[in-house]
C-alpha positions as CSV (number, residue, x, y, z in Angstrom):
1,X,119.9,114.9,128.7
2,X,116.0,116.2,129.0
3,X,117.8,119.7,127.5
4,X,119.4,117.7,124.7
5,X,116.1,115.8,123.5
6,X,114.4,119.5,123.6
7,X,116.9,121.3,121.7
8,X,116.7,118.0,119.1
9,X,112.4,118.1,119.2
10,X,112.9,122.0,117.8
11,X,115.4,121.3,115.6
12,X,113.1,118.6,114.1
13,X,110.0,120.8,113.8
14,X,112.1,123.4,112.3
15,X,113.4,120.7,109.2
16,X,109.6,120.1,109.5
17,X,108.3,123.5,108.8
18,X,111.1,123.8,105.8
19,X,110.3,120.4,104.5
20,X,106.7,121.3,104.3
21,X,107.5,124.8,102.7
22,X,109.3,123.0,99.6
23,X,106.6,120.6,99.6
24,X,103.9,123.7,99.2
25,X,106.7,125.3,96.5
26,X,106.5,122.0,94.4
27,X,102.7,121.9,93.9
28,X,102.8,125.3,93.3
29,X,105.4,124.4,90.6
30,X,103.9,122.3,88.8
31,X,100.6,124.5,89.0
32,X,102.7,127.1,87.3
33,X,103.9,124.9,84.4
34,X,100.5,123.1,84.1
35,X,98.6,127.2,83.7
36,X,101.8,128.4,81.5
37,X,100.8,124.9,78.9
38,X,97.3,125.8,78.8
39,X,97.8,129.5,78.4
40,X,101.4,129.4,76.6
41,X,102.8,132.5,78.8
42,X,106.2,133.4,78.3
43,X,106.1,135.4,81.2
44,X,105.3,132.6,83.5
45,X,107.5,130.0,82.1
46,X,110.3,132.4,82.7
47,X,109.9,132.7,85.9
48,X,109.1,129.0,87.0
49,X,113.1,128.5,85.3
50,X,113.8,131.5,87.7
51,X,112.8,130.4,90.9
52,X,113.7,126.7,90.3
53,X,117.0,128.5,92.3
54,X,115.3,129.6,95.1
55,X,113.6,125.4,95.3
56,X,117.5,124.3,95.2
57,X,118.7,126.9,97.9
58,X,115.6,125.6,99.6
59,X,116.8,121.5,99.5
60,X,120.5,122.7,100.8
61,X,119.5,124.3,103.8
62,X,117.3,121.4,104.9
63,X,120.4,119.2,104.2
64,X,122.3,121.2,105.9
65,X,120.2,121.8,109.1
66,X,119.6,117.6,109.1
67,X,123.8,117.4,108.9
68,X,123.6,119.7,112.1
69,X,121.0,117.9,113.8
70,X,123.0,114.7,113.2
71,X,126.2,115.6,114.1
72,X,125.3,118.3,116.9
73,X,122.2,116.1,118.8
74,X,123.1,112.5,118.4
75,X,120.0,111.5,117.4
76,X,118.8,107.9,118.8
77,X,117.4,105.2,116.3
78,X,113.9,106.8,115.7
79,X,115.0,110.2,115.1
80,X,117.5,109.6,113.2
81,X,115.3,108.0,111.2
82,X,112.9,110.8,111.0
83,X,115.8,113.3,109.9
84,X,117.5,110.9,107.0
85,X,114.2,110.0,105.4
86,X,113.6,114.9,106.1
87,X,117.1,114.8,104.0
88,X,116.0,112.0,101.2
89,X,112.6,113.6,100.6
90,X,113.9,117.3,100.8
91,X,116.5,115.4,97.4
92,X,113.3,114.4,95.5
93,X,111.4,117.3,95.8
94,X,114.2,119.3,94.5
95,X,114.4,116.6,91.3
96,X,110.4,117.4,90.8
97,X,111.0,121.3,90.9
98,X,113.6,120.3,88.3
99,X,111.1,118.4,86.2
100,X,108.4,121.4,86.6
101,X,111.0,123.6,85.2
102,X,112.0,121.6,82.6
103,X,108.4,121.7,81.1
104,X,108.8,125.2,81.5
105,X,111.4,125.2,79.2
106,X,109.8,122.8,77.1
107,X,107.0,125.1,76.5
108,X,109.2,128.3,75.7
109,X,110.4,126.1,72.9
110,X,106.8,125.2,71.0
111,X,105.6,127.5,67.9
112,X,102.0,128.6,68.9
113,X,99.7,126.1,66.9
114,X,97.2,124.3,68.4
115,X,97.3,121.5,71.0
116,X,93.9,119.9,71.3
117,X,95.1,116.9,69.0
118,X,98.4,116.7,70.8
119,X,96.7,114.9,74.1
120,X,96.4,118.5,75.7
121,X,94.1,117.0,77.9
122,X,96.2,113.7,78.7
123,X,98.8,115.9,80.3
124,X,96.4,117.9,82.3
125,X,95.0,114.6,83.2
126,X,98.6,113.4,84.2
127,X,99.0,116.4,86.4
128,X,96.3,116.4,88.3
129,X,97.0,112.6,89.5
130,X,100.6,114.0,90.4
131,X,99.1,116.8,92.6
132,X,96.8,113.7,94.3
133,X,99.9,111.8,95.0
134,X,101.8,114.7,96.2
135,X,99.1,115.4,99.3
136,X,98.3,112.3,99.5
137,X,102.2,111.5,100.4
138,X,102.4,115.3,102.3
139,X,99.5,113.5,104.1
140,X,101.2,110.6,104.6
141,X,103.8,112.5,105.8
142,X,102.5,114.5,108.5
143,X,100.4,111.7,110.0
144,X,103.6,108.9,109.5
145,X,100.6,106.8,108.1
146,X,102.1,104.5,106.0
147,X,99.7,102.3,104.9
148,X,98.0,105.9,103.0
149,X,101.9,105.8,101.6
150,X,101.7,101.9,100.5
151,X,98.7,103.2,98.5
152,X,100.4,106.0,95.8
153,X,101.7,103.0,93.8
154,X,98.5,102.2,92.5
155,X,98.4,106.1,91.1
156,X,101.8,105.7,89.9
157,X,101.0,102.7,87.8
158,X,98.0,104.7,86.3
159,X,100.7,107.6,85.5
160,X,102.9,105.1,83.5
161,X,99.7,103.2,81.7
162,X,98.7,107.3,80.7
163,X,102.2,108.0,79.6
164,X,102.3,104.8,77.3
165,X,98.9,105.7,75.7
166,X,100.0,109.4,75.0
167,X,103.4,108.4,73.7
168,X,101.7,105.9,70.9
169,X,98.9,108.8,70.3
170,X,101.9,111.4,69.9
171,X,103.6,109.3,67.8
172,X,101.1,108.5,65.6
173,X,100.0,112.4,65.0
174,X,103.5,113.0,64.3
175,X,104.1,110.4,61.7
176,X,100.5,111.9,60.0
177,X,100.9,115.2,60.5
178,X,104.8,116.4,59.5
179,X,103.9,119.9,60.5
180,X,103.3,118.7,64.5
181,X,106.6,117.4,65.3
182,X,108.0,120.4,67.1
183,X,105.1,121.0,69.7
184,X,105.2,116.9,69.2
185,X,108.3,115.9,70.6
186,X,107.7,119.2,73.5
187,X,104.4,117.1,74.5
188,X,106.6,114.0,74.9
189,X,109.1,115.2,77.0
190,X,106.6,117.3,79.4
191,X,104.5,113.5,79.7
192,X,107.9,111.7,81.0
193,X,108.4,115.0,82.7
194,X,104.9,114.3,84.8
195,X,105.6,110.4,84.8
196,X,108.9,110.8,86.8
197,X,107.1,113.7,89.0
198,X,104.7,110.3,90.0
199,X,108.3,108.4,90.2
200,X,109.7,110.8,92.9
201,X,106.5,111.0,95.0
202,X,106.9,107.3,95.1
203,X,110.4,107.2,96.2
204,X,109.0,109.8,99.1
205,X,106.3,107.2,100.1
206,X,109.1,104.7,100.4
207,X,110.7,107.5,102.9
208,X,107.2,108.0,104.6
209,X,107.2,104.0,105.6
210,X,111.1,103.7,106.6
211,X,110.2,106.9,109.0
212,X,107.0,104.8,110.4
213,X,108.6,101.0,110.4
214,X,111.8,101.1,110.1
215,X,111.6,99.0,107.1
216,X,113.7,99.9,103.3
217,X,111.0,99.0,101.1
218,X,110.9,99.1,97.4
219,X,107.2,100.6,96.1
220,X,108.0,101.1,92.6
């Protein structure tokens, strides 16, 4: 039985060490498509869409070595735990890689006019709170604290009071200013873009505090 537990304890750290490379790849991410808004580069944006791939083939071979672990190991209660909430959080990490390409793409689509009065700065104020939540939950994480997890929903419901102040703002340069729409409507989608990033890391705190107590609890 000891043998069984140890070959279980590396499988573990080794969904551990992949977990944490994904969670590394999605800040970098959203870095990427954060630097290609302020800088509108082509190049960059192009291959964010590119490696979004390479985050997907990432998510499947956590999932898979989790299936293995369950099915080869047995796992008892706890770490069984610990290797369903590795699968779930491994699933929303993939859907935020998603989201930072999809402002990727977003961005390939603007003409090159300015963005100052297009809340620019609301969106690079939306991402930075994403990247707090995303180590303060890879925090979370690593320690199983869950009472630092319980604590992301107050960022989250800052994300979603930011998104509804820029979606008015947009909406009323739009309706002023004919000429804004296209990079407009781009601005709009990367903002709910940022505000389901914050919606995912929340869904990962909930996995952080079913790992720790055991509990399904609802954070949103």
């Amino acid at each position: 039985m000891h043998g069984h537990n140890t070959i279980l304890e590396s499988k573990k750290k080794q969904i551990e060490a992949s977990l944490a490379s994904l969670f590394d790849d999605v800040r970098e991410a959203i870095d990427a498509a954060i630097r290609c808004l302020f800088k509108r580069d082509q190049g960059v944006c192009i291959n964010l869409i590119d490696n979004d791939v390479m985050l997907n083939e990432k998510r499947r071979m956590i999932e898979q070595d989790c299936m293995v672990a369950i099915a080869s190991q047995q796992p008892v209660a706890h770490d069984l735990r610990d290797i369903v909430a590795d699968m779930r959080i491994a699933s929303e990490l993939e859907r935020m890689g998603d989201y930072a390409r999809d402002i990727a793409a977003c961005i390939l689509e603007m003409d090159n006019a300015s963005l100052e009065d297009l809340g620019l700065i609301d969106i690079q104020t939306m991402a930075g709170i994403c990247q707090q939540m995303l180590s303060q939950v890879l925090r979370a994480h690593r320690d199983n604290d869950a009472i630092l997890a319980r604590g992301l929903t107050a960022s989250d419901d800052r994300l979603d009071a930011d998104l509804h102040r820029l979606v008015e703002t947009l909406l009323n340069t739009m309706r002023h200013k004919p000429e804004t729409v296209q990079n407009g409507s781009r601005m709009l989608w990367i903002a709910h873009n940022l505000e389901r990033c914050g919606d995912r890391l929340t869904n990962i705190a909930e996995q952080v505090v079913f790992r720790v107590e055991g509990e399904t609890v609802d954070l949103g």
